[in-house]
Phi, psi and omega in degrees: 000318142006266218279332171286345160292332188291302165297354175296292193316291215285338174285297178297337175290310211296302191294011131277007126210037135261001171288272208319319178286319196300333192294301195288333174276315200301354174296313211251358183259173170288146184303315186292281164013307190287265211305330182310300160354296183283324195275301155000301205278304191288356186276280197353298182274353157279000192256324209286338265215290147014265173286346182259001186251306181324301206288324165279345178256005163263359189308297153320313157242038161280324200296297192329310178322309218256021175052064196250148175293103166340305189333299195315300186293320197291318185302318195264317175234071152349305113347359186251001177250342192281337211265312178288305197307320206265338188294314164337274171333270191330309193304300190282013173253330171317317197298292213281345169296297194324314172325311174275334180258023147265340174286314198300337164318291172272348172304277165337336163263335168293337172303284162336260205332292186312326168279344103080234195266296151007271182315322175337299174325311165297353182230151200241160205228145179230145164302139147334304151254029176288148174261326194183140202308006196281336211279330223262155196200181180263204212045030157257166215288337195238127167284125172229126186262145184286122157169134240240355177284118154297129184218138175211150162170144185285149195193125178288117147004107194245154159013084189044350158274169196270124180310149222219165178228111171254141191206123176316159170270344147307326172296313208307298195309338175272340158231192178241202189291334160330271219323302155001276188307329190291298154321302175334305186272001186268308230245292172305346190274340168273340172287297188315297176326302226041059139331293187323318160299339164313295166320309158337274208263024160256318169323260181002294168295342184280336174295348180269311207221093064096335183264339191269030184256347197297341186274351192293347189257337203278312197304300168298004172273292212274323153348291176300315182296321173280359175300311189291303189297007187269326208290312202279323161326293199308325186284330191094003170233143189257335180272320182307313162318297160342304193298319194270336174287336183277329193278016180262289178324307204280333164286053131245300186102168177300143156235097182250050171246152151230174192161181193298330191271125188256124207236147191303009182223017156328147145105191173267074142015278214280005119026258199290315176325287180323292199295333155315313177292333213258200187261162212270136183300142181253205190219127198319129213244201153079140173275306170348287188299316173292335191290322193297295184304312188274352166283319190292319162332278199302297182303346177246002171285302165251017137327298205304317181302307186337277169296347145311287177324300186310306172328288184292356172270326182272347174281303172320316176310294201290303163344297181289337178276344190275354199274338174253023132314292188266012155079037173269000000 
């Protein structure tokens, strides 16, 4: 039992320090690259956090399968009801969080849908490929709402409908058509993207292990960039697309909420602005910068096998031990 504790730690020890390396790579990639990284690193050290809470709390009833007397098992491992009682616990305050941020999850897109649907009279519909709401008719992907606050952000695809990019007639009046576009293809890119799910299910994963919330702020960056790098491909010019995204951003304010709504002023603005001024990202160039990428590649590559290995060793251990409890 030693030894299955021991391997519990090192399996719940590991994302803190696999959040940083997973950071530093996604540092060093193109933002989509990038956020697949972070969402890969934040499933991963949530399943291994997972499996390793799992291992401990089935131990009691591997002894019942295999008809081992409780007495028996509490005699030969002492340690085995305080350590499933607590491994218990944790799966079930894991459970019922996960629960509350997917109902909250999904509150926040009905809230959004319904105001809306609400709203409708009032709003005007643009084609997929409209310039400007004027262009527009129905069924098209963007909602533009009367309301004079500037506001944008993409709301996700609902109960069979296609998801859509809604914007105040204060964002329009603020900019003018470039910026439009710019916004517009900025906004579709995370619906095209599903960002939201991305988004998800790194929020998800940061409720099983604590250390995996560290990747959530990483996530909402590179999201956003890749979002910026679609705007700025559509406009063809980078700086301009800069201009018009920072005048968006900063007439909306910081959103350091997350959630299904992805909104043009999510993230660090001046950032994104900067990186925008510079030339379009690449993939580490240099024998140095690859030497970088592919060590860090590797230390979280093989972080990963580590804890895997580990996962299935320790549910084997725990087996075997239950199996020479009845003396096989």
């Amino acid at each position: 039992m030693t030894a299955a504790l021991v391997a519990v730690g090192l399996l719940l020890g590991l994302p803190f320090a696999g959040v940083p390396a997973v950071r530093r790579l996604a540092g060093l990639l193109p933002p989509r690259e990038a956020a697949g990284v972070l969402v890969a690193g934040a499933v991963l050290m949530a399943g291994v956090t997972v499996a390793a809470l799992v291992a401990l709390f089935h131990v009691p009833f591997l002894a019942v399968l295999e008809r081992v007397p409780f007495a028996e098992v509490v005699a030969r491992w002492p340690v085995v009801v305080p350590v499933s009682a607590a491994a218990g616990a944790v799966l079930a305050v894991q459970t019922g969080v996960l629960l509350v941020r997917r109902r909250r999850q999904r509150a926040v897109l009905a809230r959004a849908w319904a105001l809306a649907v609400e709203q409708a009279p009032a709003v005007e519909q643009m084609p997929a490929g409209g310039r400007a709401p004027a262009e527009g008719g129905p069924g098209g992907d963007v909602l533009v709402v009367a309301d004079d606050r500037p506001e944008a952000f993409a709301l996700p695809g609902r109960r069979g409908s296609g998801g859509r990019v809604v914007v105040s007639t204060g964002m329009l009046r603020l900019l003018g058509p470039t910026g439009r576009e710019v916004l517009l293809a900025h906004e579709r890119a995370h619906l095209r993207g599903r960002h939201h799910l991305l988004s998800a299910l790194v929020d998800l994963a940061g409720a099983v292990h604590p250390a995996v919330r560290g990747l959530a702020p990483a996530l909402d960056f590179q999201l956003e960039r890749w979002a910026d790098e679609a705007a700025a491909e559509r406009a063809g010019d980078r700086r301009v697309a800069a201009a018009a995204l920072a005048r968006a951003a900063l007439a909306t304010g910081a959103r350091p909420e997350r959630g299904p709504l992805m909104a043009v002023g999510t993230g660090p603005v001046p950032r994104r602005v900067a990186a925008l001024l510079g030339p379009v990202p690449e993939r580490p160039r240099g024998r140095a910068a690859r030497a970088r990428a592919w060590g860090l590649a590797a230390a979280v590559s093989g972080a990963a096998l580590v804890a895997s290995a580990a996962s299935y060793g320790l549910h084997e251990y725990v087996e075997h031990a239950a199996r020479v409890l009845v003396g096989h």
